[in-house]
Z-matrix of the N, CA and C atoms (Angstrom, degrees):
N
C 1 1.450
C 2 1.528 1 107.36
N 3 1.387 2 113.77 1 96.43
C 4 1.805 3 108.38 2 -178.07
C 5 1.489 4 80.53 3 -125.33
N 6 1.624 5 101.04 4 -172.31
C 7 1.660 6 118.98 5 -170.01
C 8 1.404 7 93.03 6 -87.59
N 9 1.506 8 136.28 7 -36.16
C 10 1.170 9 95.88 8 179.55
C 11 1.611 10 126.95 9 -79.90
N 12 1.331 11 111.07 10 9.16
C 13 1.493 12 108.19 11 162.22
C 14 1.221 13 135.02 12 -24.05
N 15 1.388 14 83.13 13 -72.34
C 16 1.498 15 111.70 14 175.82
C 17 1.866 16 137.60 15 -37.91
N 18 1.340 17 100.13 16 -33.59
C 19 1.694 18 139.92 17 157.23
C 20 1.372 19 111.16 18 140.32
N 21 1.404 20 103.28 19 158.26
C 22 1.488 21 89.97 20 -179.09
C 23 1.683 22 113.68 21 -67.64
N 24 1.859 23 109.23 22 -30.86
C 25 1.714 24 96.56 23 172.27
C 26 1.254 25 117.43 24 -64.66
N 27 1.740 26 144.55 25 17.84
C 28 0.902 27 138.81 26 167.42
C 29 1.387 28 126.30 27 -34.56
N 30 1.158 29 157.35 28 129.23
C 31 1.029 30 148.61 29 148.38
C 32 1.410 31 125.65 30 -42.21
N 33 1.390 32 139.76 31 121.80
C 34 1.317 33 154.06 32 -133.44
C 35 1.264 34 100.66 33 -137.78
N 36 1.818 35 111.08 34 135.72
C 37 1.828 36 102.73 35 157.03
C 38 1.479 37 78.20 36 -162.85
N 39 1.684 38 95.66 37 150.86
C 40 1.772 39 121.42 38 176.66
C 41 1.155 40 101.60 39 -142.65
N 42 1.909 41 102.18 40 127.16
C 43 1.140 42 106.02 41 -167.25
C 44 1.626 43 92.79 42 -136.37
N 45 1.081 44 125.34 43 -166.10
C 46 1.395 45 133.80 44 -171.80
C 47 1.170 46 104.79 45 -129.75
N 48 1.256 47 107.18 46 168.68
C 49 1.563 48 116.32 47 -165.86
C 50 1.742 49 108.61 48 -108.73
N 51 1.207 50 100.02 49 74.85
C 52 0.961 51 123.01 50 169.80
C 53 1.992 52 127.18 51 -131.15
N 54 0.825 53 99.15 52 135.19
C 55 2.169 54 95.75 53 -170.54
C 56 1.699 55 89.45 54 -67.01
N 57 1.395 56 130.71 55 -1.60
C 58 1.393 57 95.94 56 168.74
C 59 1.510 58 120.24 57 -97.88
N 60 1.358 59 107.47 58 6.41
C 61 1.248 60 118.21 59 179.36
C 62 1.822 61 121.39 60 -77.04
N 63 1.694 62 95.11 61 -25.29
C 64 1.557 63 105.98 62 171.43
C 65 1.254 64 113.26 63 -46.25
N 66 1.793 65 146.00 64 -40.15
C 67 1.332 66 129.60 65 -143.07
C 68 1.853 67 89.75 66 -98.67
N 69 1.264 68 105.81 67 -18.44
C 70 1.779 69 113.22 68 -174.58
C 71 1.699 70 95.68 69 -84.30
N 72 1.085 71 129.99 70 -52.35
C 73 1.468 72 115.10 71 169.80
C 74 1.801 73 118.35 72 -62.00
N 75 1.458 74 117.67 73 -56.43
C 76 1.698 75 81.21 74 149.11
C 77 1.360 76 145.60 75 -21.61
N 78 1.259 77 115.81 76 -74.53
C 79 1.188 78 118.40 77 -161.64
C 80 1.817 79 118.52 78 -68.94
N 81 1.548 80 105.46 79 -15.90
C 82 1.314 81 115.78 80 154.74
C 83 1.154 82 109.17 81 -73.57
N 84 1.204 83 135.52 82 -70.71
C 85 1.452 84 113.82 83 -155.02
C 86 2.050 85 104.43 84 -73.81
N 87 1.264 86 112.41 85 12.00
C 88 1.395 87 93.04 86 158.00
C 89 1.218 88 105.13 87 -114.49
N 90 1.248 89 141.31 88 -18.02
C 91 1.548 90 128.09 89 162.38
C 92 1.649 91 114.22 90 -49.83
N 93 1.590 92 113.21 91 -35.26
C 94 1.093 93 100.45 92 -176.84
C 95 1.423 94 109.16 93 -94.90
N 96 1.088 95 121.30 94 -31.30
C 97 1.311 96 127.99 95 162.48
C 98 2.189 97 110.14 96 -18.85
N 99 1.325 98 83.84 97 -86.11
C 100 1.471 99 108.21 98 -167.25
C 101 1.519 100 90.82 99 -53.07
N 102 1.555 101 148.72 100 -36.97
C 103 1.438 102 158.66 101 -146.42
C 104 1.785 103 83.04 102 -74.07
N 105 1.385 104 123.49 103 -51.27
C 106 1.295 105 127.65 104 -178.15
C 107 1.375 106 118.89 105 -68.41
N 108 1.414 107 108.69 106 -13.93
C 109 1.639 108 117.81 107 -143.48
C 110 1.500 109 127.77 108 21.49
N 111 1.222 110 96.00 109 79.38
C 112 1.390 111 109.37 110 164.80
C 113 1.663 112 101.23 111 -94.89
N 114 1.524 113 87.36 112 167.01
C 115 1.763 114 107.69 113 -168.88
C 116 1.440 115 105.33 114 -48.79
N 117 1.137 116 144.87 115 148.68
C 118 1.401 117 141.16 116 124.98
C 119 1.823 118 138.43 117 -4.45
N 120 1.773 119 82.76 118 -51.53
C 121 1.802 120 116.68 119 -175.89
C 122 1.718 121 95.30 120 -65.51
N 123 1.652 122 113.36 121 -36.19
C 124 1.816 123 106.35 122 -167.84
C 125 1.921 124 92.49 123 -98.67
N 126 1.360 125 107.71 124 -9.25
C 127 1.472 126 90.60 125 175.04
C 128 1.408 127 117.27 126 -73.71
N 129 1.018 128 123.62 127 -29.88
C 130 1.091 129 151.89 128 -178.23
C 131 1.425 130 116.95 129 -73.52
N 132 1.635 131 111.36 130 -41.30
C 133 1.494 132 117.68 131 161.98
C 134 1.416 133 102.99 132 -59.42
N 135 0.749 134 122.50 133 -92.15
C 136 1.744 135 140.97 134 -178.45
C 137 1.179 136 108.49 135 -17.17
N 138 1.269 137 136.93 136 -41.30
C 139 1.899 138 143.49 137 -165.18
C 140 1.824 139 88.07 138 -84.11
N 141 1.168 140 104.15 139 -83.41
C 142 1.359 141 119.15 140 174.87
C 143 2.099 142 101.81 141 -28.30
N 144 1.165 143 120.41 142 -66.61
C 145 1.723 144 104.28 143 176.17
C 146 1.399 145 120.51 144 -64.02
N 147 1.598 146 113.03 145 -45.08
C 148 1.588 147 120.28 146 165.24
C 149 1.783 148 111.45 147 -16.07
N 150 2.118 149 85.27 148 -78.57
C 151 1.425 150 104.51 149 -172.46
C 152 1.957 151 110.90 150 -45.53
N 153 1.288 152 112.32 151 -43.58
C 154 1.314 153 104.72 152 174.80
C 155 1.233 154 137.65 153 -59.27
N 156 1.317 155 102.19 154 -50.03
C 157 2.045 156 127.22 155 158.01
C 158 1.274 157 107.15 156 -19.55
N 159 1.455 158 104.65 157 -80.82
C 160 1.386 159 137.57 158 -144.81
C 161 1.787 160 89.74 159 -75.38
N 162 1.437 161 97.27 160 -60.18
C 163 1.917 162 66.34 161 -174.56
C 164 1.447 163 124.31 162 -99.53
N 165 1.404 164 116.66 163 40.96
C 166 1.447 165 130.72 164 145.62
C 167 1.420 166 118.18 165 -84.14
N 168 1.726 167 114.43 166 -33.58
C 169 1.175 168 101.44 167 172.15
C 170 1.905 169 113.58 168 -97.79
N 171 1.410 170 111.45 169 14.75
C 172 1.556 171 104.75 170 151.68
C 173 1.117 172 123.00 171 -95.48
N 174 1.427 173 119.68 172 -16.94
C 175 1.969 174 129.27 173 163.02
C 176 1.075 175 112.91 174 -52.69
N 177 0.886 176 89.50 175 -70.59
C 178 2.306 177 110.44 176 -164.11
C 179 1.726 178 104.47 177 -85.33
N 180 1.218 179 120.41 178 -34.08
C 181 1.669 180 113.93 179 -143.21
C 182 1.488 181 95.94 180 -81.44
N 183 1.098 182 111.82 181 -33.36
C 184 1.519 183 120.70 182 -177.09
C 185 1.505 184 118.48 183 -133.09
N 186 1.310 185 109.26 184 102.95
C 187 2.050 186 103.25 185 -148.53
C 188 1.851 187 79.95 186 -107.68
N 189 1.114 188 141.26 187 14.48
C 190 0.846 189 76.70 188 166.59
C 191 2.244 190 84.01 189 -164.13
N 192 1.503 191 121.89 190 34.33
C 193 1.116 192 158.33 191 -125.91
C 194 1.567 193 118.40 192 -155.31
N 195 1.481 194 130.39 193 113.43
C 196 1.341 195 109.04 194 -166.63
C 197 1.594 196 80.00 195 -142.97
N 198 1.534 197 111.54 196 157.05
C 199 0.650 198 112.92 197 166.51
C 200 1.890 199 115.68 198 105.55
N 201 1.388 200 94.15 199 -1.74
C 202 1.448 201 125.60 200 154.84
C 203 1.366 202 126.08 201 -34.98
N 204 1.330 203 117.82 202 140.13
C 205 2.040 204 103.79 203 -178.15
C 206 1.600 205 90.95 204 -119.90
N 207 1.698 206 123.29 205 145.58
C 208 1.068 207 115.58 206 -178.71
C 209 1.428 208 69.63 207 -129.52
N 210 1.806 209 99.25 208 145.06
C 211 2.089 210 107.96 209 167.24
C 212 1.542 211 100.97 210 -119.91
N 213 1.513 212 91.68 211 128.23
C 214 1.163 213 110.14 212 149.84
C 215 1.399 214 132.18 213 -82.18
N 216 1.572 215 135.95 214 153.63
C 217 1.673 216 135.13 215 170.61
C 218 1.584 217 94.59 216 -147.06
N 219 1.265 218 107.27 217 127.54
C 220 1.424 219 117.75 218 153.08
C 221 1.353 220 130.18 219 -120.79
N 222 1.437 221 101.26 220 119.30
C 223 1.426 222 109.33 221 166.04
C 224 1.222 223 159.72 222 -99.98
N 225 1.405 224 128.63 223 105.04
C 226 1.919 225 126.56 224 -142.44
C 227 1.275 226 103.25 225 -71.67
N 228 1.320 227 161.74 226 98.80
C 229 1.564 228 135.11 227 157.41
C 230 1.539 229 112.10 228 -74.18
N 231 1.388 230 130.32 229 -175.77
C 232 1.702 231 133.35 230 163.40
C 233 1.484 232 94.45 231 -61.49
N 234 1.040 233 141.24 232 -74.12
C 235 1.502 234 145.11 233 165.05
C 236 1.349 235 140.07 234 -36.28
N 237 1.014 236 111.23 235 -38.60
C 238 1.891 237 133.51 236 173.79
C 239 0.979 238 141.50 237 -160.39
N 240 1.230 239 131.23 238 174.35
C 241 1.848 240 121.41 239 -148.47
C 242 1.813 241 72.49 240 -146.53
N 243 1.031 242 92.31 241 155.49
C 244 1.913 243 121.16 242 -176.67
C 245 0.973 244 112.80 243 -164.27
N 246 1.536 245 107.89 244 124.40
C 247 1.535 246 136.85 245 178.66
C 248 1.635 247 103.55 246 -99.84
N 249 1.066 248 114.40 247 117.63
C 250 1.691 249 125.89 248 152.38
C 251 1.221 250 138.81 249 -104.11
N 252 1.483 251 101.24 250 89.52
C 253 1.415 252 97.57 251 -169.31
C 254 1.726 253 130.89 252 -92.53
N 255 1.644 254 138.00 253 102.25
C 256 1.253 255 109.47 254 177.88
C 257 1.375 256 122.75 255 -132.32
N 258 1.433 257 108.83 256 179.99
C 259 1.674 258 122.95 257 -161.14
C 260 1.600 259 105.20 258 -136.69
N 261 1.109 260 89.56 259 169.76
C 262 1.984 261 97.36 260 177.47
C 263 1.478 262 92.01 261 -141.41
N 264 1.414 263 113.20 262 45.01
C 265 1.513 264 117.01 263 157.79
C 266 1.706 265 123.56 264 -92.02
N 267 1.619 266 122.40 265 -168.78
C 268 0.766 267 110.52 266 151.02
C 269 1.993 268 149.30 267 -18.59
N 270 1.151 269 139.85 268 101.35
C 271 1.417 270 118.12 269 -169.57
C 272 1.545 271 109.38 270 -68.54
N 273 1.797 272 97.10 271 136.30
C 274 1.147 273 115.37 272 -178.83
C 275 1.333 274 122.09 273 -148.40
N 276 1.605 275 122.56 274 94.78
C 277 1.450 276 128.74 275 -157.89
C 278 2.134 277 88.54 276 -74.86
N 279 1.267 278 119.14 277 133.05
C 280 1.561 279 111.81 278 178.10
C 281 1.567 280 85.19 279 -88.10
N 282 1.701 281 128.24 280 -47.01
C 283 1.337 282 122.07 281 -151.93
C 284 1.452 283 128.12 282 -62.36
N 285 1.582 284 97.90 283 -19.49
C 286 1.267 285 124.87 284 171.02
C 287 2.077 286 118.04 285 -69.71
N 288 1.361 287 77.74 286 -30.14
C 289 1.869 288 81.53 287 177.85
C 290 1.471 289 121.73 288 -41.88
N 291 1.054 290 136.12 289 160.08
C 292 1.071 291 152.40 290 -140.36
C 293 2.049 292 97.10 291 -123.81
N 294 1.206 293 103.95 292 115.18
C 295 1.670 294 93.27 293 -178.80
C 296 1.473 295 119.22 294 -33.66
N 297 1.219 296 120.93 295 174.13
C 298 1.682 297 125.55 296 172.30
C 299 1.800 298 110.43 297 -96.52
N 300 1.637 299 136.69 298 90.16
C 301 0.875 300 130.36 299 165.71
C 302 1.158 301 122.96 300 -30.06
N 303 1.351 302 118.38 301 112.77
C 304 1.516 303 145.70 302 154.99
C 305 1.642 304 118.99 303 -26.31
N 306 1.607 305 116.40 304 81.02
C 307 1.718 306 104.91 305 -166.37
C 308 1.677 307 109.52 306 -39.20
N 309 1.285 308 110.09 307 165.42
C 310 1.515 309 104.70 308 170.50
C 311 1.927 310 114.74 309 -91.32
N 312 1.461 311 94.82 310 -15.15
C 313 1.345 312 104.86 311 176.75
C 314 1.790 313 122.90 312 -164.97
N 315 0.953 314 113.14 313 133.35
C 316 1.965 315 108.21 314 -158.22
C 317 1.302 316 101.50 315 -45.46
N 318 1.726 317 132.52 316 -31.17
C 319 1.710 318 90.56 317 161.52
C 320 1.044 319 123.72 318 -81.59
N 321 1.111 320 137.38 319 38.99
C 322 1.587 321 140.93 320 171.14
C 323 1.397 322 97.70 321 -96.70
N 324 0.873 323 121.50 322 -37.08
C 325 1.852 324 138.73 323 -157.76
C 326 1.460 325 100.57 324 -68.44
N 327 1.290 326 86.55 325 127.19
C 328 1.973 327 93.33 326 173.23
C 329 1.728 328 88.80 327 -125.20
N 330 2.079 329 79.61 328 168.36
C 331 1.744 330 96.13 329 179.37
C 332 1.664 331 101.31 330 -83.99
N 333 1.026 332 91.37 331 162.81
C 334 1.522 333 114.75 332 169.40
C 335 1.652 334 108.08 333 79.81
N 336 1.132 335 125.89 334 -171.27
C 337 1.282 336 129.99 335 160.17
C 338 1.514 337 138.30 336 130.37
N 339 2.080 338 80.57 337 -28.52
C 340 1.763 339 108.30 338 -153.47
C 341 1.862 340 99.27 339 -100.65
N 342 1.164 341 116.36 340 4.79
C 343 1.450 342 108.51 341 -163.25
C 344 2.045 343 117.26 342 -65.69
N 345 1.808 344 79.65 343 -34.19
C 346 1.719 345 75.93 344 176.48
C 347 1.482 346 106.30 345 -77.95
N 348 1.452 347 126.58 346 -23.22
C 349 1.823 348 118.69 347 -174.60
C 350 1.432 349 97.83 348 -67.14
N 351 1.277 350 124.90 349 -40.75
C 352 1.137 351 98.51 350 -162.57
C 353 1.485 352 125.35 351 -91.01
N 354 1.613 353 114.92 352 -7.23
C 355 1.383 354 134.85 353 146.50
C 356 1.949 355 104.02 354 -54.35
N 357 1.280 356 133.63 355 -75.77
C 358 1.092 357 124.17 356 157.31
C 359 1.479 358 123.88 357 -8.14
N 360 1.267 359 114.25 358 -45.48
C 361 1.949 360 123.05 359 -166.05
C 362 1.117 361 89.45 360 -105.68
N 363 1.665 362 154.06 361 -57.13
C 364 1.099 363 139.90 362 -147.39
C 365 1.901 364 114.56 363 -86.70
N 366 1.715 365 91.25 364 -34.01
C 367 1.761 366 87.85 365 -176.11
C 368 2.154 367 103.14 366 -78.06
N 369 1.297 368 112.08 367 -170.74
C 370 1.456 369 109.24 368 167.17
C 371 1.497 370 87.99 369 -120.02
N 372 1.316 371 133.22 370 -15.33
C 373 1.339 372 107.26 371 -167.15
C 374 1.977 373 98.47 372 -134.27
N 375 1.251 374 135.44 373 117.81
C 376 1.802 375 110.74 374 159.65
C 377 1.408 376 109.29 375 -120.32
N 378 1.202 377 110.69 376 138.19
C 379 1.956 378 120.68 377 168.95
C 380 1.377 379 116.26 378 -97.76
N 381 1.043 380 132.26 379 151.57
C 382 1.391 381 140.62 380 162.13
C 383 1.453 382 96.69 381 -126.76
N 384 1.642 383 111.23 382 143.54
C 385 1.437 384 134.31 383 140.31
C 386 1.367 385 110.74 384 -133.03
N 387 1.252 386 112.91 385 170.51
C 388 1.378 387 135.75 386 169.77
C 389 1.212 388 104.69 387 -126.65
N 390 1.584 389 119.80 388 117.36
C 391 1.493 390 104.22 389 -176.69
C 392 1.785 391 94.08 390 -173.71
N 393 1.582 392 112.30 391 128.66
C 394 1.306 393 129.05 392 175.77
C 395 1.775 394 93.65 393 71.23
N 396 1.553 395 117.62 394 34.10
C 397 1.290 396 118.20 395 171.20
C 398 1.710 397 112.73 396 56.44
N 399 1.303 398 104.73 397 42.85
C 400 1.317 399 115.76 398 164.71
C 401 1.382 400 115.29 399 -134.17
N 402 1.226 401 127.46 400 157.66
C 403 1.605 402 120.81 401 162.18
C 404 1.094 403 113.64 402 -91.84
N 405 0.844 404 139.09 403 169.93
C 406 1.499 405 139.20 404 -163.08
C 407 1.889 406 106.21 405 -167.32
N 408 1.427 407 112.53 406 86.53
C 409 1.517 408 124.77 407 175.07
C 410 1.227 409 106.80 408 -79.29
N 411 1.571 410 142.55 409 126.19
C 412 1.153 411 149.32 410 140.07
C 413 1.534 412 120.13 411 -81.34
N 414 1.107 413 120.50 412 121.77
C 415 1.428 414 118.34 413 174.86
C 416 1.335 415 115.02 414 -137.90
N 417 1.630 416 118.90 415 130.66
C 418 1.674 417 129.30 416 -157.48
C 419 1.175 418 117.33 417 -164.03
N 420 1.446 419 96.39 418 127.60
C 421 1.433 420 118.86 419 -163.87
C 422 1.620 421 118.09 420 -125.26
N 423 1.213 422 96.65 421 115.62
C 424 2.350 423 103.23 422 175.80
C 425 1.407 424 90.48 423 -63.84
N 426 1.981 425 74.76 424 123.80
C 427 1.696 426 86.02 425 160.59
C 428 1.342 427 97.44 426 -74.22
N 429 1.631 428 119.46 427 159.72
C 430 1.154 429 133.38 428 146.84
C 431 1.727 430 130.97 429 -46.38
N 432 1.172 431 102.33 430 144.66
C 433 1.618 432 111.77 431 -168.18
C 434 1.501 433 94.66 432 -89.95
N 435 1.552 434 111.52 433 115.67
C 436 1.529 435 112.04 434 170.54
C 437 1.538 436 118.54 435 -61.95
């Protein structure tokens, strides 16, 4: 699973590992998004998992390192849209994670936590490898049948 998998006309973006890089990976993957016209409902999936991905692996992936390139590739099929996301950070399988315990009561409740569940609930399909010391997240979602 590398980026050029995906095709070489894939759509491409490299960004750095930095949280100001999040509002520039938005706005690509809905320019290209919508360029395909896909639904709204998966644009919306995709920003929402992106945004989670991406800045778990600028938290954790590189604790202590700036200046990092994370690549993105997206790929449209008639059927599904696929996000490839990778790093040469820390290894970190997300699929392997462990669900997010359910507080028993809102002061139990802490921030943060939920980014891989809701990648889990929002994509239909996610991969992890580790391979040539990169991670390599796949995440893919059926468009809906009009």
């Amino acid at each position: 699973m590398e980026l050029t998998e995906l095709k070489d006309e894939s759509p491409l973006l490299t960004i750095t590992n930095a949280t100001s890089e999040i509002p520039r990976m938005s706005r690509w993957l809905g320019e290209v998004l919508r360029h395909y016209q896909v639904p709204q409902e998966m644009l919306f999936k995709f920003d929402l998992c992106a945004n989670e991905a991406v800045t778990n692996i600028i938290f954790y992936a590189y604790p202590e390192e700036d200046g990092r390139q994370i690549h993105l590739a997206l790929g449209v099929g008639p059927d599904e849209v696929t996000l490839l996301i990778e790093d040469d950070g820390i290894p970190f399988n997300p699929v392997n994670a462990k669900p997010h315990k359910k507080p028993q009561s809102l002061d139990d409740a802490k921030i943060g936590g939920l980014g891989i569940d809701l990648i889990k609930h929002y994509m239909d399909r996610y991969e992890y490898e580790r391979s040539d010391n990169k991670n390599r997240l796949k995440l893919t979602s059926v468009i809906p049948s009009s």
